[in-house]
C-alpha angles and dihedrals in degrees: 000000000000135000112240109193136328128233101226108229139179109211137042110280118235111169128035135175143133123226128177106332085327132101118202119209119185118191142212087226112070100009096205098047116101122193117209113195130167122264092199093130106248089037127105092170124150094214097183139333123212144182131249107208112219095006099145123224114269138140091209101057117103140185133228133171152230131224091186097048100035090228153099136250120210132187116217100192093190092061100041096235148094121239126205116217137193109235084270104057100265110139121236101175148018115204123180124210136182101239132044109255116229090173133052120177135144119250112225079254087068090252117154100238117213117198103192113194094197106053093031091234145133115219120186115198129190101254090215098048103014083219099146110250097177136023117182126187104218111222109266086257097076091072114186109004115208110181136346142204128205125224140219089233091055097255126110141229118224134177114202140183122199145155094268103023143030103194149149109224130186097222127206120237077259094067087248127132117252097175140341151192124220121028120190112016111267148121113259122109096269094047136081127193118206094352113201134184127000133209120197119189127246088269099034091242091126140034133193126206127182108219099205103194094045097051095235146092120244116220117206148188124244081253088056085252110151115253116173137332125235112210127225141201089207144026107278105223095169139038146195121172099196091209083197088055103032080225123140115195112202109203101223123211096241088053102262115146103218110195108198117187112233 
């Protein structure tokens, strides 16, 4: 694994995804501004920027998309919703939802997942309708979920950040823990402290956590076994494996864009 090159930015990023040969950065700065640049690979080129009318300010929104429906999906955690967005920032839909969504990420059925920290719940919507098809209360153990993954097998992939325990769980359809990596928060190789996204590749053989507070991505096995560590100069707050590319983009505090090839 090698960086290839990094995106200089000016803001925290917030929301991050790829979606055709294009790369979407949402920032702290200005909320509502999304920036739009190539991922062709010797190109560092801002293709476009645009405007999402009525997205709310919050550091814990965040921003996924769809292949099938050519669009994005972004939580706006102030006014309690998702939007869904043309590729220009045009808004499709408004959907409410009763807690505020800290994770946004697509199942393998093409559902839009909700991880709400708040309410310690999954909530799966029809990304056509947003009528709500599943609700799952997680155990009282997963305090403090972050952001999930669905996979193929049914089970989920959760990262969480309590009081207790930072963890990344695999979690039964039950919303129980069937195993787990990281126990207390801390800083030794088999720690993590506030961890944040996770990207798990298309055959669930890798999986990729940003460990916020150590300023690295953990890369693990499909067992939860470490593999490797990606170090950081700063704190990785988003992230987007493109499977097509092998190409995983980390989202920097201080608003860099780092491409590491996988």
């Amino acid at each position: 694994m090698h960086v290839v090159k990094t995106l200089s930015g000016c803001a925290w990023v917030v929301g991050l995804t790829c979606l055709g040969n294009e790369l979407f950065i949402l920032r702290q700065k200005d909320y509502n501004q999304v920036e739009v640049y190539s991922t062709a690979a010797a190109s560092d080129q801002k293709l476009r920027q645009f405007t999402v009318i009525g997205l709310g300010r919050h550091r814990h929104n965040d921003m996924t998309s769809s292949v099938i429906h050519n669009c994005l999906f972004i939580s706006d955690c102030s006014n309690s919703c998702v939007l869904k967005s043309t590729l220009d920032g045009e808004v499709l839909a408004m959907w409410p939802i009763a807690n505020s969504a800290t994770g946004l990420s697509l199942t393998p059925t093409n559902n839009l997942l909700l991880t709400c920290r708040e309410g310690r719940t999954l909530m799966e919507l029809c990304s056509e309708t947003g009528n709500c098809v599943l609700q799952m209360d997680l155990q009282s153990d997963v305090e403090e979920p972050r952001y999930s993954v669905r996979l193929s097998a049914g089970n989920y992939i959760v990262t969480h950040c309590g009081v207790m325990q930072h963890r990344v769980c695999v979690v039964d359809s039950e919303g129980r823990v069937e195993r787990s990596y990281g126990h207390q928060p801390g800083s030794d190789a088999t720690q993590l402290s506030f961890p944040t996204q996770v990207a798990v590749d298309q055959h669930h053989q890798l999986m990729f956590v940003g460990d916020w507070s150590n300023s690295r991505v953990v890369v693990l096995s499909s067992d939860l076994q470490l593999v490797h560590h990606i170090t950081l100069k700063q704190q990785s707050g988003r992230l987007y494996l493109d499977d097509a590319t092998r190409r995983l983009y980390i989202g920097l505090v201080s608003g860099d864009v780092v491409i590491v090839d996988v």
